[in-house]
C-alpha positions as CSV (number, residue, x, y, z in Angstrom):
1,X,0.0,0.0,0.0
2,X,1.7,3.3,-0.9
3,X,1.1,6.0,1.9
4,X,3.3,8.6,0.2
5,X,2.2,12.2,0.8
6,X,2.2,13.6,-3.1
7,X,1.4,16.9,-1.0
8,X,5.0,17.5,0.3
9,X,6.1,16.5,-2.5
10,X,4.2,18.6,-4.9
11,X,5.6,21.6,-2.6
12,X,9.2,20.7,-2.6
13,X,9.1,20.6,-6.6
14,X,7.9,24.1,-6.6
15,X,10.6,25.3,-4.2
16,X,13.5,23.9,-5.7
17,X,11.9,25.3,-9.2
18,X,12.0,28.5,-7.6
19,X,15.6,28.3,-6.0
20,X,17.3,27.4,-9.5
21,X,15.0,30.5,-11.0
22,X,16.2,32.6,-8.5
23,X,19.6,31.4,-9.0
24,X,19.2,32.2,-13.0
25,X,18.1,35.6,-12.7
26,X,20.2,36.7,-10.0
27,X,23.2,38.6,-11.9
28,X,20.3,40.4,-13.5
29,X,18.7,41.4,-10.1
30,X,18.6,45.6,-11.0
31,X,16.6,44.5,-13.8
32,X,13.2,46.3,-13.1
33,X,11.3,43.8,-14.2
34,X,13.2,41.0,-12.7
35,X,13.5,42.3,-9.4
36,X,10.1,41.7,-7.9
37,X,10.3,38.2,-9.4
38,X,13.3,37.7,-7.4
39,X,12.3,39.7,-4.2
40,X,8.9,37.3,-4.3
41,X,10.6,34.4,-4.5
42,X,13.1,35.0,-1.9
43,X,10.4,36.5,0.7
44,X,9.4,32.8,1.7
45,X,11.5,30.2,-0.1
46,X,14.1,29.7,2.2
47,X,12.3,29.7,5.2
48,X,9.9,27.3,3.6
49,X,12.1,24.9,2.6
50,X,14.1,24.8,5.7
51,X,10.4,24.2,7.5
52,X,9.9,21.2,5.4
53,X,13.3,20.1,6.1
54,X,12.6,20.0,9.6
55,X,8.9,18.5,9.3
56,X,10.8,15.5,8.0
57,X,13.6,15.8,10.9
58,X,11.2,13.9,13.4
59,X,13.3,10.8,13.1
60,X,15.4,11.7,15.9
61,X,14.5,8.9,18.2
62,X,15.9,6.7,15.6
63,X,19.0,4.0,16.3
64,X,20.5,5.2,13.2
65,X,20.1,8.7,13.3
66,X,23.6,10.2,13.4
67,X,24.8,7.6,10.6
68,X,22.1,9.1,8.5
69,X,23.5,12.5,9.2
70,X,27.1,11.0,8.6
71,X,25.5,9.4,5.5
72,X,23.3,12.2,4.1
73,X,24.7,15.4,5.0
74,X,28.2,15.1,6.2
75,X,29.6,13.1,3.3
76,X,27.7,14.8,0.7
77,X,28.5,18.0,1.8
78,X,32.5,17.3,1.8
79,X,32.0,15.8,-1.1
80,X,29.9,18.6,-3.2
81,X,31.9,21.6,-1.3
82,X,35.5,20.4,-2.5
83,X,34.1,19.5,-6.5
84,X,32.5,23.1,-6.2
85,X,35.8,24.5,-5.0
86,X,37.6,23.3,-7.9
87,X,34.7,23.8,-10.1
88,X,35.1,27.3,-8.8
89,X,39.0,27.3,-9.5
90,X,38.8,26.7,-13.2
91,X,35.8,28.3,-13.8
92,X,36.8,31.2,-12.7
93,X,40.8,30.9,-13.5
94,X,41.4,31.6,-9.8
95,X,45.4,31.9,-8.9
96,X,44.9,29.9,-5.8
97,X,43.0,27.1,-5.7
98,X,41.2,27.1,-1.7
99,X,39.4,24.1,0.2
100,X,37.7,25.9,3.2
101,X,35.2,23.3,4.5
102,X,34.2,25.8,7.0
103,X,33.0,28.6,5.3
104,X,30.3,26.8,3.1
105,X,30.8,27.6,-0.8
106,X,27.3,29.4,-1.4
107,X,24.6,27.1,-2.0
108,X,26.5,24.7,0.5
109,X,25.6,26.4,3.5
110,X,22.5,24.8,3.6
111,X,24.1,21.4,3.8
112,X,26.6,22.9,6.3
113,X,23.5,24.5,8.6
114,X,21.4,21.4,8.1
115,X,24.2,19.2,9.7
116,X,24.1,21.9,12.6
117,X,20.5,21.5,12.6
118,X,20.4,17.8,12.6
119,X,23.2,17.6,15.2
120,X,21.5,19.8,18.0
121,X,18.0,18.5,17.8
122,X,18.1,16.4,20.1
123,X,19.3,18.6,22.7
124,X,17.1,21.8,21.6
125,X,13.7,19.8,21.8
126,X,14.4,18.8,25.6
127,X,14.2,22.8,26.0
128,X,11.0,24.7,27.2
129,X,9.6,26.7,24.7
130,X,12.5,26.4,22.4
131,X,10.7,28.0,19.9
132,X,10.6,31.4,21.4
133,X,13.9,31.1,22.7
134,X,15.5,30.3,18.9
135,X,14.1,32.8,17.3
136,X,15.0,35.5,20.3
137,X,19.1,34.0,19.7
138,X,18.0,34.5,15.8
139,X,16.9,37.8,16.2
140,X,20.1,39.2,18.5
141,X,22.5,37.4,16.1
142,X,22.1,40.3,13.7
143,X,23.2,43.1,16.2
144,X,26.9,41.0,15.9
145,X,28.7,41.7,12.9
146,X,31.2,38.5,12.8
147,X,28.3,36.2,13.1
148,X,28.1,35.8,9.1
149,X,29.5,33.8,6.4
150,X,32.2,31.6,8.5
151,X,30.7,28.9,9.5
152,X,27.2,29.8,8.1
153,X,26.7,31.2,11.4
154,X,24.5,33.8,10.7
155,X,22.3,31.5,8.7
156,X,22.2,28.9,10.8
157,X,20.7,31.1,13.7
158,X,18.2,33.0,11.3
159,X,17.1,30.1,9.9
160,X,16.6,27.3,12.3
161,X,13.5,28.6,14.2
162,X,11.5,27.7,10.7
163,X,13.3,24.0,10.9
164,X,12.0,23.6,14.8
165,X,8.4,24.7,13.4
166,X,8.7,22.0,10.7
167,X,9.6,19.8,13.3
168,X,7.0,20.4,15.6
169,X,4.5,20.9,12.4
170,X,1.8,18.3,12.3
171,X,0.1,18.3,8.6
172,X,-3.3,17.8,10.2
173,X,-3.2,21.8,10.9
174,X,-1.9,22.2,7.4
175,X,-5.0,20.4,6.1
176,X,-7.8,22.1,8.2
177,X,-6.6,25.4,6.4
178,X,-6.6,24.1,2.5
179,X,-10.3,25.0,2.6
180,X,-11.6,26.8,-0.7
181,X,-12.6,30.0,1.5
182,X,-8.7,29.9,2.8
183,X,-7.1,28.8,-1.2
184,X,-9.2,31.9,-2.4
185,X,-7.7,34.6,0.1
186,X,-4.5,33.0,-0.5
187,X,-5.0,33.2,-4.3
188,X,-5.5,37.2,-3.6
189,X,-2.7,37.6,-1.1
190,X,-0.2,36.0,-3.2
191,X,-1.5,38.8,-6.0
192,X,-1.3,41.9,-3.5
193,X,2.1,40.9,-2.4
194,X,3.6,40.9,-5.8
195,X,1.7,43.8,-6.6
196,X,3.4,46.0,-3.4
197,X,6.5,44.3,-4.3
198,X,6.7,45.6,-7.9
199,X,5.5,48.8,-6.4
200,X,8.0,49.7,-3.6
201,X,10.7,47.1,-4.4
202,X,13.2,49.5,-5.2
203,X,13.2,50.2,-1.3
204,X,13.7,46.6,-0.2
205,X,17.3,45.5,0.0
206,X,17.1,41.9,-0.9
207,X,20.0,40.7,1.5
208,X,17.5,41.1,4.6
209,X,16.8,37.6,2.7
210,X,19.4,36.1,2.9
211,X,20.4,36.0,6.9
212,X,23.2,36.4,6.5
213,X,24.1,40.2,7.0
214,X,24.2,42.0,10.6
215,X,21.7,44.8,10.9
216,X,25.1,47.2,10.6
217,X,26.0,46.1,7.4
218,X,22.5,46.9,5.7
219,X,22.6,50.0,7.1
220,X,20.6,50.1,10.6
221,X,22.6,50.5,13.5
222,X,20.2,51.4,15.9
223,X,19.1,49.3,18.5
224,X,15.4,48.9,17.4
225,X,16.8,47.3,13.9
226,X,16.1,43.6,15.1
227,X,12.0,44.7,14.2
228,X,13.2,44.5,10.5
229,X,14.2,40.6,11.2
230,X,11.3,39.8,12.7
231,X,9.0,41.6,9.8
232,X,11.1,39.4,7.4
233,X,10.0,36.5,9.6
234,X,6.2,37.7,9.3
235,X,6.0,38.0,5.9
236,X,7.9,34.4,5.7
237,X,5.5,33.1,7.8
238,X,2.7,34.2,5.8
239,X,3.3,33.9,2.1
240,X,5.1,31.1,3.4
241,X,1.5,30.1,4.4
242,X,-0.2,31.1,1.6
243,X,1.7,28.7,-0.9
244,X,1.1,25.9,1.3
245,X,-2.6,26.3,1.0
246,X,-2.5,26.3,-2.8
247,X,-0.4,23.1,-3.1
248,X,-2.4,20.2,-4.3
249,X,-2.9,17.0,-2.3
250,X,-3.3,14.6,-5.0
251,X,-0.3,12.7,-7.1
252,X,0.3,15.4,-10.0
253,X,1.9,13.6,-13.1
254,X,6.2,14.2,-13.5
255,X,5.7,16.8,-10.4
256,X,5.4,14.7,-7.6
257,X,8.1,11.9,-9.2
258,X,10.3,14.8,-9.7
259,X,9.9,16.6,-6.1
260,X,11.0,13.3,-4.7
261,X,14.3,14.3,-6.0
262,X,15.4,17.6,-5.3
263,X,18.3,16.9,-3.5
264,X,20.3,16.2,-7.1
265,X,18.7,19.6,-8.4
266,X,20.0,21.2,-5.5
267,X,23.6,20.1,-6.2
268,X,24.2,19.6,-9.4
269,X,22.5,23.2,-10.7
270,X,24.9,25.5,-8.9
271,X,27.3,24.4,-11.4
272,X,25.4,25.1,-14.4
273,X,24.5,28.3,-13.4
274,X,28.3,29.3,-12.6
275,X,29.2,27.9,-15.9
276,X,26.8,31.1,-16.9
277,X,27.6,33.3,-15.1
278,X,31.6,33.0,-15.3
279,X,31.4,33.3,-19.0
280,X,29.7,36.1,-21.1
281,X,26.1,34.2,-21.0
282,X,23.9,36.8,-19.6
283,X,25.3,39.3,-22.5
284,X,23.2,38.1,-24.4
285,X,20.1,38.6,-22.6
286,X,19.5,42.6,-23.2
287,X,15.7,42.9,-23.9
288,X,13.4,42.2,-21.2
289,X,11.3,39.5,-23.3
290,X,14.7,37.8,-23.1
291,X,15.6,38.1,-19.8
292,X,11.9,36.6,-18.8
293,X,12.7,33.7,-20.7
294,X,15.3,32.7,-17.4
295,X,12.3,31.6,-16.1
296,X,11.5,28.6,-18.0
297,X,14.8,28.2,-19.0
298,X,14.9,27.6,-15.3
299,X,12.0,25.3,-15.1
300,X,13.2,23.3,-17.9
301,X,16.6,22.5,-16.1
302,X,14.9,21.9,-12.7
303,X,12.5,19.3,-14.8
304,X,15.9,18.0,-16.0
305,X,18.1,17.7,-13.2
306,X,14.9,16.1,-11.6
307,X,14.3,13.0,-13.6
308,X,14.7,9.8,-12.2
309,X,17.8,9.0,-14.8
310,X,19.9,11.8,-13.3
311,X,19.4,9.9,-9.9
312,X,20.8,7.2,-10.9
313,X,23.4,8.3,-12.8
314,X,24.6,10.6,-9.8
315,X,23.7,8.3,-7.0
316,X,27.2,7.1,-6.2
317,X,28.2,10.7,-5.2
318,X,24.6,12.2,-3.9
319,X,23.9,9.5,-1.7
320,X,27.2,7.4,-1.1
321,X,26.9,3.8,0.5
322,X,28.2,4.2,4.1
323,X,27.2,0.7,5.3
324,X,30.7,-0.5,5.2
325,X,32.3,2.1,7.3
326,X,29.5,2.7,9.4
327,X,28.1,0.7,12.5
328,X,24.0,-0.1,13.0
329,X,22.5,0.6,16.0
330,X,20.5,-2.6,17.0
331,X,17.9,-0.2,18.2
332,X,16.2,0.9,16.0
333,X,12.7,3.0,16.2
334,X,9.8,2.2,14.2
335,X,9.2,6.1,13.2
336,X,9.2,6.3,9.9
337,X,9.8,10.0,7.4
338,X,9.4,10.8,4.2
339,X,12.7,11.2,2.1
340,X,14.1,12.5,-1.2
């Protein structure tokens, strides 16, 4: 009997679709017509997918647990952030070619924050309302300027609240909202967002996205400049919302399949799109009907990157057998999550 939720699937397609589009039209990000596109996406994606991430962390019980970190995320991630450090050498005919495992190679940090992640659940959920108390840590981590890129520090912090939410998340509250009332209102408010976001965009600085900055650096030094963080987190929370309400239940033909493997899109489009942008690619998108067409190009290379082929042509290296080096835990939980 296959119990597979097509739902999360279905929702973890449309993310990864809209990281490799955001990654795409990035270098054109002044673009007027561009920008809200990217500002919209990068409002809620992150958070959203770091939620789901965590919805699916609730495996921690498990006798196997830190192997599958070991397995999953560790070994992956050395993996992934040496080939893009050489990728990165002769792309960009660098003088010096630099291994630094511990300042994550961009899209890396989220491999390097999810092992963070993974690693101190088990402690953080033994903490009274350790929800409140992340996002309090999350929120003072941007008064401190040399909490940012090493060690995805910043991110880590910014992000994680939405991973403990996944991981407290049950779907059953997910479902009560997917009413038509509630997919209607959320049909509007996705429209009036991008409709104040093409109209005062020009204010927004898109790094308040990113969690990665200190309030400092993007220009608020006073001591009030932590309410900025926590309207980021509002509007993550509910455009974050919105989309979840709009995702269809039911199996969707090549979407669901393809959501099931985003973790190969993830890693293996970063290089594509620094193949683009190192050379003189995006020269040759001047007119705006040509820079719009980054969006399907981006679509199309997510559909790519997601077929079930790729998988098993990059298995060996996305998911790399540990069994030999790694012991079993004879106890073992019968909780079961949802992977791809």
């Amino acid at each position: 009997m296959n119990t597979r939720d097509y739902y999360f699937d279905n929702l973890k397609f449309l993310l990864i679709t809209l990281v490799v589009i955001g990654h795409l039209i990035e270098p054109l990000y002044e673009d007027p017509v561009l920008r809200p596109i990217y500002l919209m996406i990068y409002t809620f994606h992150i958070p959203l997918f770091v939620l789901i991430s965590g919805y699916f962390a609730k495996n921690i019980g498990s006798g196997d647990y830190l192997n599958k970190v070991i397995s999953r995320l560790i070994v992956p991630y050395l993996l992934f952030e040496s080939l893009y450090s050489l990728f990165d050498f002769w792309i960009y005919d660098r003088a010096e070619l630099k291994f630094s495992y511990f300042t994550p190679y961009w899209l890396m940090w989220f491999f390097f924050s999810m092992i963070l992640w993974k690693v101190a659940m088990p402690y953080i959920i033994r903490i009274r309302y350790a929800v409140p108390i992340v996002i309090g840590i999350a929120i003072l981590a941007g008064y401190a300027n040399d909490a940012q890129y090493y060690a995805s520090v910043s991110r880590t912090l910014v992000f994680f609240p939405f991973f403990l939410i996944g991981y407290y998340l049950d779907k059953s509250l997910i479902d009560r909202l997917r009413t038509t009332t509630m997919r209607i209102y959320s049909s509007i408010g996705l429209i009036l967002t991008y409709v104040v976001i093409s109209s005062y965009g020009y204010t927004f600085k898109k790094e308040w996205f990113f969690g990665s900055f200190s309030y400092e650096s993007l220009g608020h030094d006073e001591w009030s400049a932590g309410i900025y963080r926590m309207a980021v987190y509002g509007a993550a929370v509910v455009i974050g919302a919105m989309v979840m309400i709009l995702i269809p239940q039911r199996q969707l033909p090549w979407i669901s399949t393809m959501g099931t493997n985003t973790l190969y899109t993830y890693l293996l489009h970063g290089f594509i799109v620094l193949y683009l942008t190192a050379g003189d690619s995006y020269a040759h998108f001047t007119t705006t009907t040509e820079k719009l067409l980054l969006i399907p190009l981006g679509i199309m290379l997510t559909m790519l990157l997601s077929f079930s082929s790729i998988r098993y042509l990059f298995k060996w290296l996305v998911e790399p057998k540990m069994k030999l080096l790694l012991k079993s835990n004879p106890h073992r939980s019968n909780r079961k999550s949802q992977t791809g």
